[in-house]
MIRO-515271 format. One record per residue (C-alpha): residue in one letter; x, y, z. Coordinates in nm, 4 decimals. Example, Ala and Ser with C-alpha at 12.3 -4.5 7.8 and 13.67 -1.06 7.14 Angstrom:
2
site code = a&x = 1.2300&y = -0.4500&z = 0.7800
site code = s&x = 1.3670&y = -0.1060&z = 0.7140
This chain:
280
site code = x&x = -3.0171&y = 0.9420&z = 0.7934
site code = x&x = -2.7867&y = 0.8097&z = 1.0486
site code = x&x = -2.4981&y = 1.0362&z = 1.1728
site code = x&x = -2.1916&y = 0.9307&z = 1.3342
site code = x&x = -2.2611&y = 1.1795&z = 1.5796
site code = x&x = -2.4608&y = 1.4916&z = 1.6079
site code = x&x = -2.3714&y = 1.8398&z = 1.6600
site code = x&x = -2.6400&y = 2.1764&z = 1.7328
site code = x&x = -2.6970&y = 2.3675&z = 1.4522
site code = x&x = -3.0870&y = 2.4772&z = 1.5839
site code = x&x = -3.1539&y = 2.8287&z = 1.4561
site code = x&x = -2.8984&y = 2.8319&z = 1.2078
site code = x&x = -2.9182&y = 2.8874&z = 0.8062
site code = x&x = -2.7225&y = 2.6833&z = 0.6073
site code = x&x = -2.6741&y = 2.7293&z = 0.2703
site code = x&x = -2.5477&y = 2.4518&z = 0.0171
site code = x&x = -2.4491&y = 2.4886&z = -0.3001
site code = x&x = -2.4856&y = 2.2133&z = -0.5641
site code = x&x = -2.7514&y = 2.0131&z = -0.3519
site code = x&x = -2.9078&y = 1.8724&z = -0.6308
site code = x&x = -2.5950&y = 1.6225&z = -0.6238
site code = x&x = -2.4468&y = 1.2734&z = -0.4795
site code = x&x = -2.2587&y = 1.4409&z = -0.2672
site code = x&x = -2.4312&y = 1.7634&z = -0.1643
site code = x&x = -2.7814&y = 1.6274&z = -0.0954
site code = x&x = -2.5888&y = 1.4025&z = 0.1596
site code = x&x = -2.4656&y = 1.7060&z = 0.3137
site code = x&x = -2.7894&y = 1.8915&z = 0.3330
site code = x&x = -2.9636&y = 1.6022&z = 0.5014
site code = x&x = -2.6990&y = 1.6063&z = 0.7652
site code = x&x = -2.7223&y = 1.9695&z = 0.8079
site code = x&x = -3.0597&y = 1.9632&z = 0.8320
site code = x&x = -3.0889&y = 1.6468&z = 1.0788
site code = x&x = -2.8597&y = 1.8443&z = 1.3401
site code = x&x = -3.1789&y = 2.1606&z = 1.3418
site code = x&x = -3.0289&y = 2.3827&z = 1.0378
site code = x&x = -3.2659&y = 2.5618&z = 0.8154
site code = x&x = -3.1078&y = 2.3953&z = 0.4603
site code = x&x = -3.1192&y = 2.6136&z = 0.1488
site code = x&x = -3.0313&y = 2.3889&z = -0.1219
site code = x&x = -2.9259&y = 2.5999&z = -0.4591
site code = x&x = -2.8722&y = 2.4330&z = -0.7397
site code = x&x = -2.9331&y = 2.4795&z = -1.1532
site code = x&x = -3.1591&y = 2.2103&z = -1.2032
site code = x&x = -3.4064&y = 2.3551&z = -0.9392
site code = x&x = -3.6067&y = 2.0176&z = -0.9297
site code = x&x = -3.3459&y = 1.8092&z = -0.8535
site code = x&x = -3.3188&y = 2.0378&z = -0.5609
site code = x&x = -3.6753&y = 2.0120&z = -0.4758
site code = x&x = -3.6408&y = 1.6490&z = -0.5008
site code = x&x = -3.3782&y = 1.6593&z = -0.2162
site code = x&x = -3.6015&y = 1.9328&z = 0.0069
site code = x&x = -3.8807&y = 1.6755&z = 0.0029
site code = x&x = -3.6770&y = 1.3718&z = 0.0898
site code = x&x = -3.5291&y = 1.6187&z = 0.3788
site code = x&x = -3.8838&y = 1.7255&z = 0.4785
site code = x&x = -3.9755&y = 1.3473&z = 0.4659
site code = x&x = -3.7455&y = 1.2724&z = 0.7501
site code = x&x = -3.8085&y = 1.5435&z = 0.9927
site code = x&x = -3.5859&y = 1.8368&z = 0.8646
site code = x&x = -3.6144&y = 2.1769&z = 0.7196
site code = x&x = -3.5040&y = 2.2530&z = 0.3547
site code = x&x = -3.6444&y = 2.4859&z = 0.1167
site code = x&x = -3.5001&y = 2.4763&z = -0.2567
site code = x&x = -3.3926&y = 2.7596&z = -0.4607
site code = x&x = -3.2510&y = 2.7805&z = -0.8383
site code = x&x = -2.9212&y = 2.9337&z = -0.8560
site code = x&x = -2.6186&y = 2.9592&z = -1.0649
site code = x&x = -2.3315&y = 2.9885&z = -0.9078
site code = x&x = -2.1203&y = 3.1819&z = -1.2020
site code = x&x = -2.4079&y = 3.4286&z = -1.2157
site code = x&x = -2.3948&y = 3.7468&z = -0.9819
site code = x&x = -2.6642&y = 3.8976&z = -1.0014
site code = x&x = -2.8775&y = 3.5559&z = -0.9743
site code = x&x = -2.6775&y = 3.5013&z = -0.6449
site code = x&x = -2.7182&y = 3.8568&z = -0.4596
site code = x&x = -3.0896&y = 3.8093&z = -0.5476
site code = x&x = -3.0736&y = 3.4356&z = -0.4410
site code = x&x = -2.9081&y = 3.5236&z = -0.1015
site code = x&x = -3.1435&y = 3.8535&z = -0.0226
site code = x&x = -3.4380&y = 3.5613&z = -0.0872
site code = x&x = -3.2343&y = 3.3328&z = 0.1801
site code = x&x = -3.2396&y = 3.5796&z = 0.4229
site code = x&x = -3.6012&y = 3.7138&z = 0.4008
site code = x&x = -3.6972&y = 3.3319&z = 0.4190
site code = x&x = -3.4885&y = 3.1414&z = 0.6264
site code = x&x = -3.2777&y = 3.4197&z = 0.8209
site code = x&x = -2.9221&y = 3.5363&z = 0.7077
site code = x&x = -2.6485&y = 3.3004&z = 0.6013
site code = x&x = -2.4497&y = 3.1511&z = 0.8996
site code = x&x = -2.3005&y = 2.8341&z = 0.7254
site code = x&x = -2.1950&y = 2.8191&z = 0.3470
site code = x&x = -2.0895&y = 2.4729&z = 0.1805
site code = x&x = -1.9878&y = 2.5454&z = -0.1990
site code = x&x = -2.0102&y = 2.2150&z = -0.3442
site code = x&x = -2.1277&y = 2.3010&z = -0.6515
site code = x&x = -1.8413&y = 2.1514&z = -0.9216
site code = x&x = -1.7922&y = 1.9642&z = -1.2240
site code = x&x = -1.6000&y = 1.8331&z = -1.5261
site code = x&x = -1.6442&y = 1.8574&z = -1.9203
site code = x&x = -1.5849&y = 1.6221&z = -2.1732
site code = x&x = -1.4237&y = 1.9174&z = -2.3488
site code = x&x = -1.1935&y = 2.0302&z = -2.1204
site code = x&x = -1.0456&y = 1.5965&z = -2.0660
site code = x&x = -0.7883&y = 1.4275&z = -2.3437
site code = x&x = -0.8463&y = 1.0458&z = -2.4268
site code = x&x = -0.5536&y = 0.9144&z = -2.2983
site code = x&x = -0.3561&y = 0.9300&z = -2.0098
site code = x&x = 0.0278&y = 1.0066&z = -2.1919
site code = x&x = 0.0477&y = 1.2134&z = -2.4913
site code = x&x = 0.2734&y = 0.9529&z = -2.7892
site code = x&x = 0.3786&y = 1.0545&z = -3.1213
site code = x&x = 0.1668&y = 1.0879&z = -3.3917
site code = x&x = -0.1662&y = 1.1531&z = -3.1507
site code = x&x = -0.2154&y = 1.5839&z = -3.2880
site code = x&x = -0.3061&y = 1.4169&z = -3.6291
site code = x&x = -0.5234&y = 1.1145&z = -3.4901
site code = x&x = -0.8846&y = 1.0924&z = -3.3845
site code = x&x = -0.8370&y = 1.1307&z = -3.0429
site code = x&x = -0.8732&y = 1.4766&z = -2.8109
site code = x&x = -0.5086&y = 1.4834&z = -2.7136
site code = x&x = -0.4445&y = 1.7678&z = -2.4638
site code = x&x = -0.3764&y = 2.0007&z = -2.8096
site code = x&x = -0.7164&y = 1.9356&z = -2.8849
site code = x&x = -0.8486&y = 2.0201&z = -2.5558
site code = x&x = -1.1238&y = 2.3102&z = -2.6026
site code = x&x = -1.0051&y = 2.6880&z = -2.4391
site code = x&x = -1.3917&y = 2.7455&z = -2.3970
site code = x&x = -1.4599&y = 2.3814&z = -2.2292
site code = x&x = -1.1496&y = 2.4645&z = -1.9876
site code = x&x = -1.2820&y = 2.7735&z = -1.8727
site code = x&x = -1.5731&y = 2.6226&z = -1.8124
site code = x&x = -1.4600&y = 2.3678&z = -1.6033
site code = x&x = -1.1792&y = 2.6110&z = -1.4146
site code = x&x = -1.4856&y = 2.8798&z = -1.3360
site code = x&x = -1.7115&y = 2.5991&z = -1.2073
site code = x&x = -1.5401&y = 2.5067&z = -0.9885
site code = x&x = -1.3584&y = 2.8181&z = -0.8427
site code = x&x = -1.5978&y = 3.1064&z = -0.9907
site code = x&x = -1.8460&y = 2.8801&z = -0.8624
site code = x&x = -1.6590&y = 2.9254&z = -0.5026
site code = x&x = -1.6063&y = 3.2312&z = -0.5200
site code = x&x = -1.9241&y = 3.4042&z = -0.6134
site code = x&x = -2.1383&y = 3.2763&z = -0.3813
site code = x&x = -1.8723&y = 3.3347&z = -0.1520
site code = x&x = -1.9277&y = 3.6968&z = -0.2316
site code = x&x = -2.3199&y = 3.6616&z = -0.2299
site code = x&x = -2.3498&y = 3.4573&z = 0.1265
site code = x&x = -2.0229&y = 3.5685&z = 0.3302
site code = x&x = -2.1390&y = 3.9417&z = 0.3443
site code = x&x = -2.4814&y = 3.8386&z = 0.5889
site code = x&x = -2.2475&y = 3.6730&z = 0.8459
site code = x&x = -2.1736&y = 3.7248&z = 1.1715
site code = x&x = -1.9078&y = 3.6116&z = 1.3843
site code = x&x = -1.9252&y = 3.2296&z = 1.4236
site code = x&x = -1.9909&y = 3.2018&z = 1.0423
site code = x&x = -1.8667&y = 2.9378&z = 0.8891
site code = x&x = -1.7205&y = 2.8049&z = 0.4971
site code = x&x = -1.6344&y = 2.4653&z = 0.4180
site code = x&x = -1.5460&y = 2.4454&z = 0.0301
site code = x&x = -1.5641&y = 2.1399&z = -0.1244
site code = x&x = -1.1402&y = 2.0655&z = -0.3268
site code = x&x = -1.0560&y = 1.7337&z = -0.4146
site code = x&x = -0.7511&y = 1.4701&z = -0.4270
site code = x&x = -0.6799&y = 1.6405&z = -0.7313
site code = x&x = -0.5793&y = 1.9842&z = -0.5869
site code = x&x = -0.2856&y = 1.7745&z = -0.4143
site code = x&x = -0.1802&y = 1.5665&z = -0.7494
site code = x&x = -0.3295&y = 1.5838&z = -1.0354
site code = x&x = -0.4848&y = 1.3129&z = -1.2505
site code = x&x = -0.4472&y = 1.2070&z = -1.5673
site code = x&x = -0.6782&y = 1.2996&z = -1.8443
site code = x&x = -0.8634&y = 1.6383&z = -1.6437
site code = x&x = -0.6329&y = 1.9257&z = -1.6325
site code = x&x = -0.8892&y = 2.1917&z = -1.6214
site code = x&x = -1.0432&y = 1.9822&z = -1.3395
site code = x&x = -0.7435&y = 1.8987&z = -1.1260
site code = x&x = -0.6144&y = 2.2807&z = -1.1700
site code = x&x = -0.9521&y = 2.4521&z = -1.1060
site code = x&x = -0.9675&y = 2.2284&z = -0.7341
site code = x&x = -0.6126&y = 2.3172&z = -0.6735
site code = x&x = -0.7091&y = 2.6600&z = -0.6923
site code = x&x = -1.0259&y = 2.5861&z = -0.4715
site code = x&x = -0.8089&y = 2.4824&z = -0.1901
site code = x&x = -0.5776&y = 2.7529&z = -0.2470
site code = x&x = -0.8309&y = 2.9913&z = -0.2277
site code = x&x = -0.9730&y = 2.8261&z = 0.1082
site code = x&x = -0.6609&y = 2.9216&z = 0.2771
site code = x&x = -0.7099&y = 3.2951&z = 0.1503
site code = x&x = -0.9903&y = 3.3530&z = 0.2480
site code = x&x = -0.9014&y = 3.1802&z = 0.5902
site code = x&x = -0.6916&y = 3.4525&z = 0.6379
site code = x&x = -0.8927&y = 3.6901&z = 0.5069
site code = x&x = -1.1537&y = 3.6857&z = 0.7352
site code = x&x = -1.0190&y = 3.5921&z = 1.0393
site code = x&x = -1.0508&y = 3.9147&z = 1.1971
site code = x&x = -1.4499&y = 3.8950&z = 1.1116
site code = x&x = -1.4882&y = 3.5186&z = 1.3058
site code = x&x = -1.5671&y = 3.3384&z = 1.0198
site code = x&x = -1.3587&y = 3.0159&z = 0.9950
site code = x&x = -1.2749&y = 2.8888&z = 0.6315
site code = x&x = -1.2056&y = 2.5153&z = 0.5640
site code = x&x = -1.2447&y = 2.2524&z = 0.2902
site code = x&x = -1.3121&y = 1.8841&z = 0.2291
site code = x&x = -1.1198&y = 1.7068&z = -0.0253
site code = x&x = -1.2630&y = 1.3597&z = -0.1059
site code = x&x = -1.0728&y = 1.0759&z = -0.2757
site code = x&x = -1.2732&y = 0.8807&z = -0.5048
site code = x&x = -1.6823&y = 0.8562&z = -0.4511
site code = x&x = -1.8987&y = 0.7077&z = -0.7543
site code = x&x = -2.1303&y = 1.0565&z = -0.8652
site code = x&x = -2.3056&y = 1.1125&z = -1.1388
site code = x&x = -2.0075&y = 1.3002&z = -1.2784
site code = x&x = -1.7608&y = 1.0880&z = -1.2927
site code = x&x = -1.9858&y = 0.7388&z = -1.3133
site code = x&x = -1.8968&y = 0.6807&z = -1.6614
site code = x&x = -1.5176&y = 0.6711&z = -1.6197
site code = x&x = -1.5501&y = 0.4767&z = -1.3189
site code = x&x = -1.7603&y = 0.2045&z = -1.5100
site code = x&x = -1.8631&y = 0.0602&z = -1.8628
site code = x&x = -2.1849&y = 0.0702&z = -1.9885
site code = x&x = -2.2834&y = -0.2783&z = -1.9083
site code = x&x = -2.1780&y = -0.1592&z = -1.5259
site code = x&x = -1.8034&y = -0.3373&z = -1.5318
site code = x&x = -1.5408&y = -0.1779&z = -1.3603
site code = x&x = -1.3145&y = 0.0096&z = -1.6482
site code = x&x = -0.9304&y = 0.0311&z = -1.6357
site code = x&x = -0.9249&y = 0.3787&z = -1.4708
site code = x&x = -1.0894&y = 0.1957&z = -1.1594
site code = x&x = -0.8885&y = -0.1083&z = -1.1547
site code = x&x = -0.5455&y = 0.2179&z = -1.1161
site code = x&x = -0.7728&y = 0.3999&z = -0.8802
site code = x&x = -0.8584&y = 0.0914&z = -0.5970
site code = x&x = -0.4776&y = -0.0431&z = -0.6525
site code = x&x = -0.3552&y = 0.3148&z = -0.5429
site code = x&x = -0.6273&y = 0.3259&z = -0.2474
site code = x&x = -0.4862&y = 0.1212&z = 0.0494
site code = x&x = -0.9130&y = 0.0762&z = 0.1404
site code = x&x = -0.9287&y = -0.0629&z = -0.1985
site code = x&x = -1.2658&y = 0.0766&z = -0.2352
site code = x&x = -1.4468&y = 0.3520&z = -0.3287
site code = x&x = -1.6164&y = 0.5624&z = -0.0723
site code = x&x = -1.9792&y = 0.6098&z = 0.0671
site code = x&x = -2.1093&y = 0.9604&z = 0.0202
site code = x&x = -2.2126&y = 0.8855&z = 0.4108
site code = x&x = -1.8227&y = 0.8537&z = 0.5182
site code = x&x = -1.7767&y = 1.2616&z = 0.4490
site code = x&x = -2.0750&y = 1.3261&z = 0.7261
site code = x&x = -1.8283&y = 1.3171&z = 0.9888
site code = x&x = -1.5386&y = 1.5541&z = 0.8709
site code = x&x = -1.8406&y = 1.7626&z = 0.7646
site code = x&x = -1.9640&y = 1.8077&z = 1.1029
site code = x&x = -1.6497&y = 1.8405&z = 1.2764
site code = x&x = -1.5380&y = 2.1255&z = 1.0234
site code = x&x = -1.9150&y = 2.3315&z = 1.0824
site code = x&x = -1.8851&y = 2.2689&z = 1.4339
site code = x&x = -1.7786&y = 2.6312&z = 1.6137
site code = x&x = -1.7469&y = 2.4277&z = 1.9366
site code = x&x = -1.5206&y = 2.1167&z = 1.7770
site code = x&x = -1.3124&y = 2.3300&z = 1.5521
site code = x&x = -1.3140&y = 2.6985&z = 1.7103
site code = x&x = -0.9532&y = 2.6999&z = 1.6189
site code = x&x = -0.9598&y = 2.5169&z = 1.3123
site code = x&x = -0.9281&y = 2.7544&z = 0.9779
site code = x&x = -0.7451&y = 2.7296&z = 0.6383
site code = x&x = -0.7086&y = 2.3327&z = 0.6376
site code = x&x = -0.7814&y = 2.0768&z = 0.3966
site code = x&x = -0.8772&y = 1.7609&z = 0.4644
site code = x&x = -0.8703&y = 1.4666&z = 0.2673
site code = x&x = -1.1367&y = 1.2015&z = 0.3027
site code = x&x = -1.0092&y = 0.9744&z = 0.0798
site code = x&x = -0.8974&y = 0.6066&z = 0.2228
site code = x&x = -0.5289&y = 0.6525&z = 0.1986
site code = x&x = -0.4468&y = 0.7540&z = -0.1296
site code = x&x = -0.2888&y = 1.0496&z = -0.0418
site code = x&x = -0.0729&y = 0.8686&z = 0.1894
site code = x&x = -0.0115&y = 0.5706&z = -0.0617
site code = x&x = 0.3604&y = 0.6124&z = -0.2737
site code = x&x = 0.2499&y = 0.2970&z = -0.4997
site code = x&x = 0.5030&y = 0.0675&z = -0.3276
């Protein structure tokens, strides 16, 4: 893996969760590559191990573990096995995240006539699909939060992983857009929170990256660019979809205790302009 730059992170633990993803396995090789001990937690526990080996393979240290992040009990026991293995928590990256079909509507603007048609209009959405999607993404901040902040020690560090959404949200995935709103909310709270303890709280929010998410709104089936991307790259001044690669940087500068010493409670997009973009 090629950095843009590299920063010292020898003798530290760092703990990422959702590392089985696009996104997250990118951020666990970097991790690793600058000397950190990488715990990579994720459900599917061999697409974790998948990631440890390619990690191993090019020089780094990562050991996987199979974790949920909504339950508490699996994540106390998770983070006691951390600690025994790889030494106590000193950098936490919650990435793990998600959508649900059930918790999305079909179309973009609710007409006339769509409660009684076949189509999941946002009075059709599903209460149980929405709370899936809202703890996800902030229950699955939060507890591990609770599980990893506890081991560390001044110089810790959080970087939560919010979204474009959190800003303004997008059409068709209310549960989604709200739940990342509250992520970056709740970055700034705990910012605060433990400042007194020197641990520094941040978060990333990227713009649009192709993941295995969010793949199938992004293209058709046969791999052609649907509608929803031809609105997305018009409202991107890049007019192009991000690397996973491109977050490495902001990653680093956010972990980095000697780059950022005073930098807690921000969020930064990564995300080509579209934040900055009006449309005209």
């Amino acid at each position: 893996m090629e950095l843009p730059f590299k920063i010292d992170l020898s003798g530290k633990t760092a703990v990422i969760t959702g590392a089985g993803g696009v996104l997250c396995s990118i951020f666990a090789g970097a991790l690793a590559a600058c000397g950190a001990k990488a715990a990579l937690l994720d459900i599917n526990h061999e697409s974790a191990r998948n990631v440890a080996d390619r990690i191993a393979a090019a020089g780094g240290f990562a050991r996987a573990y199979e974790a949920d992040v909504l339950n508490r009990d699996m994540m106390d026991s998770v983070a006691q096995q951390v600690s025994a293995d790889l030494g106590p928590c000193d950098i936490l990256v919650n990435g793990a995240g998600g959508n649900n079909p059930l918790a999305q509507t079909d179309k973009e603007y609710f007409e006339p006539g769509d409660i009684d048609a076949k189509t999941m209009s946002f009075f059709d959405l599903d209460p149980k699909g929405v709370s899936f999607v809202f703890n996800l993404n902030f229950l699955g901040t939060l507890i591990p939060t609770q599980s990893f902040a506890r081991q560390m020690g001044n110089g810790g560090v959080i970087l939560n992983i919010s979204s474009m959404n959190a800003f303004t949200p997008l059409t068709k995935i209310p549960a989604y857009s709200a739940a990342k709103a509250a992520v970056s909310n709740f970055t700034e709270w705990l910012a605060v929170h433990f400042s007194k303890a020197g641990v520094r709280v941040n978060a990333i929010a990227p713009g649009f990256f192709v993941t295995t998410q969010n793949k199938d709104l992004l293209f058709a089936p046969d791999g052609s660019p649907t509608a929803r991307t031809g609105k997305i790259l018009a409202a991107t001044p890049m007019e192009r979809f991000g690397e996973p690669e491109e977050l490495i940087g902001t990653l680093l500068y956010l972990i980095s205790n000697e780059a950022a010493s005073f930098v807690t409670g921000i969020v930064v997009p990564v995300d080509g302009g579209f934040s900055a973009y009006s449309g005209v």
